[in-house]
N, C-alpha and C positions, 0 to 999 in steps of 0.2 A: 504493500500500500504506500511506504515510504517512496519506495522506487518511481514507483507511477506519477506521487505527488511533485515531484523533481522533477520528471520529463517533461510533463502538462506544464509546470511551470517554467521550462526550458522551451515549449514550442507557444503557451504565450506569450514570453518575452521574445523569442522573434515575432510574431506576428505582429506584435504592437512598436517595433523597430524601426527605424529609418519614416517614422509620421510624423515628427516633429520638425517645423522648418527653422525651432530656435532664433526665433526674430528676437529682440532685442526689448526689454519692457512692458507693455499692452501693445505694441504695432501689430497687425492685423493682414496687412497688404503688398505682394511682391508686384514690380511691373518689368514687363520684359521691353529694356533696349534696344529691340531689333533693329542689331545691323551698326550698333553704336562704337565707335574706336573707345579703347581701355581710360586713354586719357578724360575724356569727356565724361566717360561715367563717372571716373574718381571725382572731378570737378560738381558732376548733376549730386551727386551723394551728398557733397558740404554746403552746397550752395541752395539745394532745392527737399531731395529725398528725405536727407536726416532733418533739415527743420518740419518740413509741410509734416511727419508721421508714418512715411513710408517704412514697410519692413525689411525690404528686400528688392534685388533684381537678377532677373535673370536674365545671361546675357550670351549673345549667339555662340555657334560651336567656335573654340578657341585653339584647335589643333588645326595643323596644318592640311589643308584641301586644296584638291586640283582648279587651276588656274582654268576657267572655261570662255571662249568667244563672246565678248559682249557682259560677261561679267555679270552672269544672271545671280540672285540671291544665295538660287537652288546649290549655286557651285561649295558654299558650305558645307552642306550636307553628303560629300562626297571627299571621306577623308584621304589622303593619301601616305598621312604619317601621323605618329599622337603628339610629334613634334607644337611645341605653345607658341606659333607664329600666324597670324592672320593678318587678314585686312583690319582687323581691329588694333592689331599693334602682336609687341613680342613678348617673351618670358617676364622678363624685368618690369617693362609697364604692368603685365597682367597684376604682378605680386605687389604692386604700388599700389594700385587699383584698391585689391584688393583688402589691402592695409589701411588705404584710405577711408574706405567704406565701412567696414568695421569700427573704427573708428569714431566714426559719424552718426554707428549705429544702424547699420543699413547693410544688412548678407548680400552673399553671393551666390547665385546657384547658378551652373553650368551646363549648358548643352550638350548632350555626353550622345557623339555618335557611334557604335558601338556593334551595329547589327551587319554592316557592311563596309566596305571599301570604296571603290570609283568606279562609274559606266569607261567602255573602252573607247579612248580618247589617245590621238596620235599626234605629234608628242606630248606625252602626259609628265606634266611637271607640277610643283604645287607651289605656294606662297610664299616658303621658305627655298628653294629653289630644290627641292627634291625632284629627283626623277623615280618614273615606276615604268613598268610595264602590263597594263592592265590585261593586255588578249591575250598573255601568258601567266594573269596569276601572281604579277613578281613587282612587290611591295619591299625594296629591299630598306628603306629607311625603319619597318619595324623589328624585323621583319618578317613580314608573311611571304606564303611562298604557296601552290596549288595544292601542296594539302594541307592547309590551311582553311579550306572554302568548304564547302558541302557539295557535295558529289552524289549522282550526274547535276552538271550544270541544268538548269531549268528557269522558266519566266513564270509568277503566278498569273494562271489564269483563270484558278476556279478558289472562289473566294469561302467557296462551303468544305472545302479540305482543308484544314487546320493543318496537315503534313506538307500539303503545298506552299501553303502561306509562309509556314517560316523555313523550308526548306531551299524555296525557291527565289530568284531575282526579281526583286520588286524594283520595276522598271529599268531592269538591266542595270541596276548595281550589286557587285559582285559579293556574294552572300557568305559573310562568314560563320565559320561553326563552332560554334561557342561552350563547346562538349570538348572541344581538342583543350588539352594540357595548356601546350602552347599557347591558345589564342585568350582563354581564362587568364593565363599568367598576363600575357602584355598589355589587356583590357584594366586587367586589375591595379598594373604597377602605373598604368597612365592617370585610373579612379585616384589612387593612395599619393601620386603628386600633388593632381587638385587641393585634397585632405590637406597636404602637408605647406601648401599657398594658402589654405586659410579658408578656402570657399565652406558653406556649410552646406550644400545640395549639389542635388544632380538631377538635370531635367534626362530623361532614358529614351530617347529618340525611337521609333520603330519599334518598342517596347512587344507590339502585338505578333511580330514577326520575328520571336526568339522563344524559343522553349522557356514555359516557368523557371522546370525544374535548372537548366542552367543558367538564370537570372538569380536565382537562389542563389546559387551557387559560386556566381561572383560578389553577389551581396555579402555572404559569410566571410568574405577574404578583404572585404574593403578598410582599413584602417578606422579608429575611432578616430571623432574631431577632437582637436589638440585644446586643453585647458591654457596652452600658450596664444590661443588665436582669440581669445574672450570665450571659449563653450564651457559648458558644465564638464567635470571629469566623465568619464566611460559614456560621452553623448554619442550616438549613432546620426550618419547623418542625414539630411533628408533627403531621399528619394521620390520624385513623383513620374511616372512612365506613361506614354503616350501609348494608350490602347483604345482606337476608333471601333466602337461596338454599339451600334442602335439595333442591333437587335435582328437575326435572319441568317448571322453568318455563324461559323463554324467555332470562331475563335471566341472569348467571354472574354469581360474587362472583369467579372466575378474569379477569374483565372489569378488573377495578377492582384487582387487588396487585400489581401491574409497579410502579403511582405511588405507591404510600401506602398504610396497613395498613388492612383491611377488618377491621370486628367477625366473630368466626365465631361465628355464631348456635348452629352441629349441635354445639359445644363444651358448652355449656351443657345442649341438649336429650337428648343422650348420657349426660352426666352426669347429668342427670335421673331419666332410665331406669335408670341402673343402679342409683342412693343409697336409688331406691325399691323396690326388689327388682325389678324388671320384669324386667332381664337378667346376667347373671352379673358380677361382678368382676374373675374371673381374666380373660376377654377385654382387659381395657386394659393388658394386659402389650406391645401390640402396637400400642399407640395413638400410640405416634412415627413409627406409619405412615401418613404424610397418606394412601397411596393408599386404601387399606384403610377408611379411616376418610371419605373424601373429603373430608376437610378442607385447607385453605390452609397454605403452608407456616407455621411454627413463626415466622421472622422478619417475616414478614408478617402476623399476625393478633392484634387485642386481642380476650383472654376476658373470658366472665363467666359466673356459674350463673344470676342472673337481672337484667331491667332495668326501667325506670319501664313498659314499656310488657307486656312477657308475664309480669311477675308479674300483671297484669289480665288477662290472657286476650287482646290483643291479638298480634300480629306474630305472631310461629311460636312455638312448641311445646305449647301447648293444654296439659293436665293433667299434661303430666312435665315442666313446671318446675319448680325447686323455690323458695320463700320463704321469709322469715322467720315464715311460720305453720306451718311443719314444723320445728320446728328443730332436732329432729336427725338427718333426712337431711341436711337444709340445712347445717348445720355442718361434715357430714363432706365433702359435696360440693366444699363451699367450702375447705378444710383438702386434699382434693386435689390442686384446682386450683392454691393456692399452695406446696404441694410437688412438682407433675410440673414438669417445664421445658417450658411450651408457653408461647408469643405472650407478648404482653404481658397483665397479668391487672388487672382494673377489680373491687372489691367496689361495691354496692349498698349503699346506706342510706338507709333507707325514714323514711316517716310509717304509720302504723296506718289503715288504708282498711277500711271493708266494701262502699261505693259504687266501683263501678271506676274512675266520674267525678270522686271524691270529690278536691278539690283539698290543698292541706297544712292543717293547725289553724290556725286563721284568726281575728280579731277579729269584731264584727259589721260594722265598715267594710271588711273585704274584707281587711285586713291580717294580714301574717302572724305569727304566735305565735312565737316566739321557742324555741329546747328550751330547758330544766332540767336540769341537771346533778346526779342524787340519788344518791348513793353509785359512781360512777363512770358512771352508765348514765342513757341519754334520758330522760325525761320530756316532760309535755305534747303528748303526742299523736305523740310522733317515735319511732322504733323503733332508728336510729341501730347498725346491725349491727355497722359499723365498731368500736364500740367496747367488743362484746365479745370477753372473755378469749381463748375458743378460736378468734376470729378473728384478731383484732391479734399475739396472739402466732404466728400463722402465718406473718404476713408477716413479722414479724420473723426467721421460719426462712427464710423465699425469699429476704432480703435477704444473711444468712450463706449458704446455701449457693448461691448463684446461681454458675455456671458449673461445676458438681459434674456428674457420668453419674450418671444411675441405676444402682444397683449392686446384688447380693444382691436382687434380685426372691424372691418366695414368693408361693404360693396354695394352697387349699387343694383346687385345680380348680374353687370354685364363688364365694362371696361372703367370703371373708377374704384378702384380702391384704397386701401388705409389701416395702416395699423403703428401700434406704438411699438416700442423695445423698455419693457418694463415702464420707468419712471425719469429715464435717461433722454430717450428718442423718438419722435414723430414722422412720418412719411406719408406722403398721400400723391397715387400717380390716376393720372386724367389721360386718354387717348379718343375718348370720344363726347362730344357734346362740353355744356359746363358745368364743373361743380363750385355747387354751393349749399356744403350742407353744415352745421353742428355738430360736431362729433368728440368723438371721447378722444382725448390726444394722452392721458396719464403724466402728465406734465405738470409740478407744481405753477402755481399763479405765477403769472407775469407777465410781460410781452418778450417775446421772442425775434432774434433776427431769421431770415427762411435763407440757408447757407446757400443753395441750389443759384438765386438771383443775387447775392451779397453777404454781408456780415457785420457785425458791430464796429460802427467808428469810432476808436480811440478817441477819448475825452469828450465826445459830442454827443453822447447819452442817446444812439438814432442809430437804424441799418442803412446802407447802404442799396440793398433792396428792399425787396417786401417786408414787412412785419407781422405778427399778429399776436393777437391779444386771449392768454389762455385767464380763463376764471379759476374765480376758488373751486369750483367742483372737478377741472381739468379739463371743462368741454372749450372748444375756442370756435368760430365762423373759418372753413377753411374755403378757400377761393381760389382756382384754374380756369382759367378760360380757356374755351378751344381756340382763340387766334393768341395766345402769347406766347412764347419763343420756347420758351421750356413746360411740359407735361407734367412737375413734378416737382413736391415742395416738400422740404424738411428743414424740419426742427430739431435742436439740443440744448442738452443742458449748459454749454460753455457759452451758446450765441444770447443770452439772451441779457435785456439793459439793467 
């Protein structure tokens, strides 16, 4: 009985392993820099992340990838060595970076490509000037060599074979086997560098298209995060694995959250649906119901409304994504997400594309443009979400009221609704018609500024935007209009005069 009580408690300490993303304090919120050089983000961390409340960022793959025509995004994702040289900069910046941000109070988590190699490209070189030979297999910078790969070579074509899926070339990048000695070992000692820079995660690229069992299996080898980096002692670190699963296909994302949190794609796509008027509102009164919703549990899952790869039309959810070119579903979507209490929540911040291929604003040497910083907002071709108003002060609300019930739920049966976060926070999103009702906000008395359009002006007792007036019993007049520019108004306890 002794024995058993050890093991059980041996296989739930891994299960509940690598969920923690160790943010720093009450922060709440990672956003991914897509596409952003080392230097820049050290800078965004002092200048903007660590004060606004940000938790974290994740930032594009940081090993060395094949140099492709035209310099599409994609070319990342297409490693050629684990060598820390990119377009984003090199070793030395990475570890600055890195320091910096800590520092500041703001993780790192890294793009960890891991399931493949490079498509066959002639001459294939990478960004640190490696060469390879892809149509032979022969990756001498790790090195890998052809048997190294999964054998017979194959392209997936049948998405209800779970053996095809991760056995085979998704899109003709060459598919490594993650059961050989070999390719565990040099996955591993590239994971345990990261560890040893100081990042605290790892975003698991392709996640869906590698065996559990040897995903497991490189997780047990990955060093713990260092008590010299600021983590707790014996901290595991965070892990979240991109596993695209709505449901029909062969593979489960229920495969993958025993060990480490799974992005949940149907999070984003749902949310989609509804910000676009497609499906009613009042239905996510009911959305803490994984079953219902067949979503992964709440501790096991990082959200998002959209990512570098289905705001293009790639991975799942086709046209009810939403982006930064809608933006004001987008805002309200997004302003959900960081007031429901689900998973952990990842924002987006983009570059301006109209080519899907289109890689970040670039020099004519390939090099990357730098954002601008003009009246608080991106510049130079960067779109930089993170750093508007009605987003950052969201997260600032998810940081105050994180561990609050949802409370005083309202609808209006179709597309208005409302609810509190205990006694902390108020929220109320409009997509169709106006509201103007009375409602229970759970808000002690006072007036409040609505962070969504402004904020409290220093010394001038007055918002900036809208305001509103909660009574003694917590009810207040909450007001949206269908023509004004934002869908969606909230209240806390820090805005108010």
């Amino acid at each position: 009985m002794f024995l058993f009580s050890l093991n059980f408690i041996s296989l739930l300490a891994f299960a509940i392993a690598h969920k923690n993303p160790h943010y720093v304090g009450n922060r709440t919120t990672m956003v991914h820099l897509f596409e952003w050089k080392f230097n820049d983000i050290a800078k965004e961390c002092e200048d903007f992340l660590g004060p606004m409340g940000y938790g974290g960022v994740q930032v594009s793959p940081i090993n060395e990838n094949l140099v492709l025509s035209g310099r599409p995004w994609f070319e990342r994702y297409q490693p050629i060595s684990y060598k820390i040289i990119s377009r984003s900069g090199n070793k030395s910046e990475f570890k600055n970076m890195v320091q910096r941000c800590n520092k500041a109070g703001v993780r790192i988590y890294v793009d960890a490509v891991i399931n493949h190699m490079t498509s066959n490209v002639k001459p294939a070189y990478g960004t640190g000037g490696t060469s390879a030979q892809p149509d032979k297999l022969r990756y001498p910078a790790v090195p890998y060599s052809s048997k190294d790969f999964n054998h017979p070579v194959c392209t997936i074509q049948n998405y209800n074979n779970a053996t095809e899926v991760r056995n085979c070339e998704l899109s003709g990048l060459h598919d490594l086997n993650q059961s050989k000695v070999h390719v565990l070992t040099k996955i591993v000692q590239f994971l345990n560098e990261l560890i040893d820079l100081g990042v605290a995660g790892i975003r698991i690229d392709a996640a869906k298209h590698m065996w559990p069992n040897d995903l497991k299996a490189i997780y047990k080898k990955i060093k713990k995060l260092s008590p010299k980096n600021g983590f707790p002692r014996n901290a595991d670190c965070y892990i979240y694995q991109e596993v695209i699963d709505l449901g029909g296909e062969a593979v489960s994302k229920f495969e993958y959250n025993d060990f480490a949190n799974v992005i949940e794609f149907q999070f984003g796509i749902t949310l989609g649906n509804m910000f676009r008027g497609q499906d009613s509102l009042a239905k996510l009164k009911t959305f803490n119901d994984a079953n219902t919703w067949r979503l992964i549990p709440s501790s096991d899952a990082l959200t998002m409304i959209d990512n570098h790869d289905n705001q293009r039309g790639h991975g799942a959810g086709g046209a009810t994504i939403l982006t930064y070119k809608d933006p004001k579903p987008y805002k309200m979507a997004v302003a959900f997400m960081l007031a429901y209490p689900y998973g952990h929540v990842r924002i987006m911040s983009s570059f301006n594309f109209t080519d899907p291929s289109q890689g970040p604003p670039a020099n004519s040497d390939g090099s990357i443009i730098s954002r601008k910083i003009i009246n608080g907002r991106c510049g130079n071709g960067w779109v930089c979400e993170h750093r508007w108003p009605e987003i950052y002060h969201m997260v600032q609300f998810r940081n105050l009221v994180n561990g609050e019930k949802i409370q005083n739920w309202w609808s209006n049966g179709k597309n208005q609704i409302a609810f509190s976060r205990g006694a902390k926070g108020f929220v109320a999103f409009n997509i169709e018609g106006d509201l103007r009702e009375k409602l229970q906000t759970g808000l002690p008395a006072g007036t409040y500024c609505d962070v969504i359009t402004g904020e409290v002006i220093n010394g001038r007792g007055k918002c900036s935007g809208k305001s509103v007036k909660v009574g003694d019993d917590g009810t207040a007049t909450i007001k949206i209009l269908s023509n004004e520019p934002e869908g969606v108004l909230a209240l806390h306890i820090q805005e108010k005069l």
